[in-house]
C-alpha positions in Angstrom: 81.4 63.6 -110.7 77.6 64.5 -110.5 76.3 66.4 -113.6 75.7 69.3 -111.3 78.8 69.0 -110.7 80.3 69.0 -114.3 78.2 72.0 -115.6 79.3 74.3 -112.4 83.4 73.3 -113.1 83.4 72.6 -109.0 85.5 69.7 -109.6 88.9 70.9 -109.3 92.1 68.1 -109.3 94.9 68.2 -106.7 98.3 66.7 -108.0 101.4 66.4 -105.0 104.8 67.0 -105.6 104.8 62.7 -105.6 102.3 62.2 -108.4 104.0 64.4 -111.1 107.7 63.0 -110.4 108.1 60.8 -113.5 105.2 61.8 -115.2 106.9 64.0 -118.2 110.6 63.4 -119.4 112.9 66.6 -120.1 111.8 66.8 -123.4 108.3 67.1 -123.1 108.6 70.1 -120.6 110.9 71.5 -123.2 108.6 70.9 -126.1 105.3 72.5 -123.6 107.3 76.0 -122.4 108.9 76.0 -126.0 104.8 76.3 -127.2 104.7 78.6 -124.4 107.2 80.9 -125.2 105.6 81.0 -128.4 102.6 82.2 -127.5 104.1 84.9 -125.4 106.2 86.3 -128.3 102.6 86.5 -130.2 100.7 88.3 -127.8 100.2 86.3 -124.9 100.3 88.3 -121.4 102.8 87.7 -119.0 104.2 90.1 -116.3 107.2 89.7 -114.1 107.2 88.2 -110.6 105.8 90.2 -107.8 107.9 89.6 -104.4 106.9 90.5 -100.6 109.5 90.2 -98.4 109.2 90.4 -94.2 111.9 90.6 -92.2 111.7 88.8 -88.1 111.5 86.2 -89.2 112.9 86.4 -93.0 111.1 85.4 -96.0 109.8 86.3 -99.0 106.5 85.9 -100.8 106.3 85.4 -104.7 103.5 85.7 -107.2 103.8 85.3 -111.1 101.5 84.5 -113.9 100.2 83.9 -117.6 97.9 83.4 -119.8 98.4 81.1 -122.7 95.2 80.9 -124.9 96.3 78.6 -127.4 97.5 75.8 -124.7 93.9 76.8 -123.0 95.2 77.6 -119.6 96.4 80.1 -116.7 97.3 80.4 -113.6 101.1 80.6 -112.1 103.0 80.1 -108.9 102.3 81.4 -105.6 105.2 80.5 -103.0 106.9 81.0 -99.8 110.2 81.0 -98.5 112.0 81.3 -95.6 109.7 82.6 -92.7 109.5 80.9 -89.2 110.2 77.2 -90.7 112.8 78.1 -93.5 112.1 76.1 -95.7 109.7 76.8 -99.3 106.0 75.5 -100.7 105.5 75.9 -104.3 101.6 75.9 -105.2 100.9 76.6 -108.4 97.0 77.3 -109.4 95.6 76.4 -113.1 92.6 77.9 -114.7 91.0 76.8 -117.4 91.2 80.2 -119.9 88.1 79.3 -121.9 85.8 78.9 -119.3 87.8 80.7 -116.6 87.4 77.3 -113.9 89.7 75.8 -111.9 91.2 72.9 -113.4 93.8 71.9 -111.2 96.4 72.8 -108.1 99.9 70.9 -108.1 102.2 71.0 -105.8 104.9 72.5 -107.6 108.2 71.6 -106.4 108.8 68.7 -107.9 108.3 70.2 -111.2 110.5 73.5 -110.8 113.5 72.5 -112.0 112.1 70.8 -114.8 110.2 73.5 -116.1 112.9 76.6 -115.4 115.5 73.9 -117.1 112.8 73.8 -120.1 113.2 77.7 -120.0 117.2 77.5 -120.6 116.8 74.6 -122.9 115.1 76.4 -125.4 117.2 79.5 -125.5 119.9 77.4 -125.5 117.9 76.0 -129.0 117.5 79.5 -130.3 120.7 80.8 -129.2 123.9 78.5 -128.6 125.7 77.6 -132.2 124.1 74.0 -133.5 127.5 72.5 -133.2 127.7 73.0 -129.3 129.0 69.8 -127.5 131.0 71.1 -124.6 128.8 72.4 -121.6 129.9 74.2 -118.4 127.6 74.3 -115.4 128.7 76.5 -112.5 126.5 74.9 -109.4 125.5 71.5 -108.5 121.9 72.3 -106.6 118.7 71.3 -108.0 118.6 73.9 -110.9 121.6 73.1 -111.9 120.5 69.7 -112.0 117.2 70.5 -114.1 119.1 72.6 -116.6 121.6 69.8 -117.7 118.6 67.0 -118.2 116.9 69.7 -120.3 119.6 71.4 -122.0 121.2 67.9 -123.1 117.7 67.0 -125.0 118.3 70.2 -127.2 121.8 69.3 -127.8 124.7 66.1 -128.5 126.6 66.8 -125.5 130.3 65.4 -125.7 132.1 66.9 -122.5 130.1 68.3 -119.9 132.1 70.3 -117.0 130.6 71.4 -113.3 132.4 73.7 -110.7 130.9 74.9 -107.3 132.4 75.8 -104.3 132.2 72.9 -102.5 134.2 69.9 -103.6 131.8 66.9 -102.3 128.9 68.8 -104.2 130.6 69.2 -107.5 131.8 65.3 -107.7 128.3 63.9 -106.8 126.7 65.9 -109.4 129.5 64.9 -112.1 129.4 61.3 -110.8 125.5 61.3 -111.0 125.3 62.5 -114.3 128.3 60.9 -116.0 125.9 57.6 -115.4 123.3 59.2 -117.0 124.2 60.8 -120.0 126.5 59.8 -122.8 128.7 62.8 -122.6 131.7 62.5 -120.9 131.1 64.8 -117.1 133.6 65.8 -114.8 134.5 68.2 -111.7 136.7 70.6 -111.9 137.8 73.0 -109.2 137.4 76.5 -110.7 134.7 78.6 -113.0 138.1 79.2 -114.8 138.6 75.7 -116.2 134.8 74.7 -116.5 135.0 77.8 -119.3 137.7 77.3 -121.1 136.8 75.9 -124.2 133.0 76.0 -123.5 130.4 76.3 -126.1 127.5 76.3 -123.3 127.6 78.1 -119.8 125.1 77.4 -117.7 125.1 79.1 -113.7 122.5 78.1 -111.1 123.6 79.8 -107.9 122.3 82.1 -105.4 125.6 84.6 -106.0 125.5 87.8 -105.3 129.0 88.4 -106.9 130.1 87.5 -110.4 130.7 83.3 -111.0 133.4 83.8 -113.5 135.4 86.8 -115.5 133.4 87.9 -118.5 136.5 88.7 -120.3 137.2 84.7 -120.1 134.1 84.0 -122.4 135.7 82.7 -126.1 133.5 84.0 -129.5 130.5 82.4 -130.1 130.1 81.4 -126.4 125.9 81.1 -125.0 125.5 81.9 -121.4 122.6 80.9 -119.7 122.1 82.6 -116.1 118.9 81.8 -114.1 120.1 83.0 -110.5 119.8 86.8 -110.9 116.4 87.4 -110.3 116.4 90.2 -107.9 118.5 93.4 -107.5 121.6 92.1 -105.9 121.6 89.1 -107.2 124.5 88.8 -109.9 125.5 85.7 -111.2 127.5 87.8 -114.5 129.5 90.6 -114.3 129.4 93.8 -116.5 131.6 92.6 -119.2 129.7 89.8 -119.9 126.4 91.5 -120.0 128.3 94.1 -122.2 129.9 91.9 -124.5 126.5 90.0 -125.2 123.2 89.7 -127.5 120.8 90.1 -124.3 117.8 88.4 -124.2 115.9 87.9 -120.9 112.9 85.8 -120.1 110.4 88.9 -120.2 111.5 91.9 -121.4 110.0 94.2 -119.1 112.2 92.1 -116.2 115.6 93.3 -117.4 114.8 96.8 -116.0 112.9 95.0 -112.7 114.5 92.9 -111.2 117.3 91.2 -113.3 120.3 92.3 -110.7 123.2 91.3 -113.6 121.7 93.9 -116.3 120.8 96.2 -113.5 124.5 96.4 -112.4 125.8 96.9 -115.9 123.3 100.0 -116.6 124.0 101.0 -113.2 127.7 101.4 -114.2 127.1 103.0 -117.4 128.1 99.9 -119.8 124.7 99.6 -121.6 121.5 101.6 -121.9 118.1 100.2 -121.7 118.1 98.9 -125.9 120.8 96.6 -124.9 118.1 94.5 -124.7 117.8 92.1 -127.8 114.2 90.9 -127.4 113.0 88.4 -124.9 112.8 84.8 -125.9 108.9 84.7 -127.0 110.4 86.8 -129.5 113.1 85.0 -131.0 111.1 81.5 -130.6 108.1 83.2 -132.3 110.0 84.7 -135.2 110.0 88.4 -134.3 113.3 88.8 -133.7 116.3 87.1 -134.8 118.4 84.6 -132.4 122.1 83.9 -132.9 123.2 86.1 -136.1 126.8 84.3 -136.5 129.1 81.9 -135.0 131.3 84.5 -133.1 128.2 85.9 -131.4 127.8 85.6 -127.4 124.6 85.5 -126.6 123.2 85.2 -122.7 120.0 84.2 -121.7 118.8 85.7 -118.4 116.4 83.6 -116.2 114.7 84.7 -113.7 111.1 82.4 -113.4 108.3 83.7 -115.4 104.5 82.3 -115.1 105.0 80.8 -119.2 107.2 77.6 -118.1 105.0 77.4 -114.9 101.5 77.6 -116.6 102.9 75.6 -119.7 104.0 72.6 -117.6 101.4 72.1 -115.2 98.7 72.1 -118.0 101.0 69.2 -119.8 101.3 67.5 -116.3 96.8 68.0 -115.9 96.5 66.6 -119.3 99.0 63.4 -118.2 97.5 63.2 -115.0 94.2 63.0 -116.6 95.1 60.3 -119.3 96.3 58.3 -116.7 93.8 58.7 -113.6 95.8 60.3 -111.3 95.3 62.9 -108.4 92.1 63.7 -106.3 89.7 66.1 -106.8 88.9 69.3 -104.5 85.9 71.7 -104.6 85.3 75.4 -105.3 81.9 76.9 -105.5 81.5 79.4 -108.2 81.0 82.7 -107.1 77.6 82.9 -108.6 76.1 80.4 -106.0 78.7 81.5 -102.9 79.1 85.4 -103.6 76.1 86.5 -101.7 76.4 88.3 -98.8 74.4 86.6 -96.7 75.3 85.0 -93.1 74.3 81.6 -92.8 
């Protein structure tokens, strides 16, 4: 880098999907959206996802963001799904929120499940009992598979339970992670057994119909949901929501665009105070988490800019210590906002 270079910030470093596989464990995104949340619950903006959607051909567009002064960074996600190809990209922008430059672009797919698992791990922190061992996971997709390495770094796991619709699915998820973890996993072949006896539930799905019976859920039970992120989308039914200390992501989402709360104040259930607090709250102290062992709390997940902005500036810094990426240019606007044709 020339020192022109280095005084204007035009030095900008590109991470793939490929470079940042491996470069954090579970814990560390935990420990990096945990500082995140944090900072939100202090005073930190974040807003809700914005989302575009086109029909012929389908696919939506999604935007979301933060600013996290103490970590030093901002940015978010930008991504696409769907469309002519039907498939996603996930490129998530970094600012440096000192001096306002860029400071990096990742691609962030690699990292999403990672950093939305961080998200559930550390509610599950704040909000399942500290003597939870027995986990149930309803889906066996990606997310599902980010939530159970993070969520087993926040707690000893003994027995860990996964049901999805579709039998191969379910047994190669509880086959891959029965190698990898020292609790004991299994399949089973309904939401029905995976919650019986559960301390943990954790669904990952695309439903747009209740996963399991609310009035199944035993005392003391924390749900985590992270699939019902858009009106429609409803992972819980009303009893659950109902029955539960409700903390969302971001406050202002529960009213948005979080389809399970939407659905219960639709039907009369709740009011708009059923919220709790969100979880920069709890995890910064201003409001309280679990209150007592017979409490059922749920967490409700819907992808917020804090995990995103908090991970990929722990992934720059490692990328950073360790030489990786290339770098890109942008020209300040001061030297390429002028007008003029060439």
């Amino acid at each position: 880098m020339t020192e022109t270079q280095a005084e204007t910030g035009t030095e900008t470093l590109f991470l793939t999907s490929e470079q940042l596989d491996g470069l954090a464990s579970p814990a560390d995104y935990v420990a990096a959206v945990r500082d995140g949340y944090r900072q939100i619950g202090e005073g930190a903006p974040a807003y809700p996802r914005q989302k575009f959607n086109r029909t012929d051909p389908d696919g939506m567009f999604t935007s979301y963001a933060a600013l996290l002064p103490d970590t030093g960074a901002m940015g978010g996600y930008m991504y696409s799904s769907g469309f002519g190809a039907g498939n996603a990209w996930f490129m998530t922008p970094l600012f440096d929120a000192e001096s306002g430059e860029p400071l990096a672009v990742l691609d962030g797919a690699s990292m999403n499940p990672f950093k939305t698992g961080a998200a559930g791990a550390v509610a599950v922190d704040e909000l399942a009992r500290d003597d939870a061992t027995t986990l149930a996971v309803i889906g066996s997709g990606s997310q599902a598979r980010g939530q159970l390495h993070t969520t087993a770094t926040v707690r000893d796991l003994d027995e860990v339970r996964v049901f999805s619709p579709t039998q191969a699915n379910r047994e190669t998820f509880a086959d891959e992670f029965d190698d990898q973890l020292s609790a004991d996993v299994r399949a089973v072949d309904s939401s029905t057994a995976a919650l019986d006896g559960a301390d943990i539930v954790i669904t990952a799905t695309k439903a747009s119909e209740p996963v399991f019976d609310g009035d199944d859920l035993e005392p003391g039970t924390h749900v985590t949901a992270m699939g019902q992120y858009q009106e429609g989308s409803r992972e819980l039914d009303t009893a659950t929501i109902e029955r539960a200390t409700y903390v969302p992501d971001l406050r202002e989402r529960a009213t948005y665009d979080a389809g399970a709360f939407l659905a219960a104040l639709e039907a009369g259930a709740i009011t708009e105070d059923h919220v709790h607090a969100d979880l920069g709250e709890v995890v910064a102290g201003e409001a309280a988490g679990r209150t007592s062992d017979e409490e059922i709390t749920v967490f409700d997940s819907g992808g917020t800019g804090i995990e995103t902005v908090a991970a990929a500036h722990m992934l720059y810094e490692r990328a950073r210590e360790e030489g990786i990426g290339s770098t890109v240019s942008f020209a300040p606007a001061s030297e390429a906002l002028t007008g003029r044709l060439p």
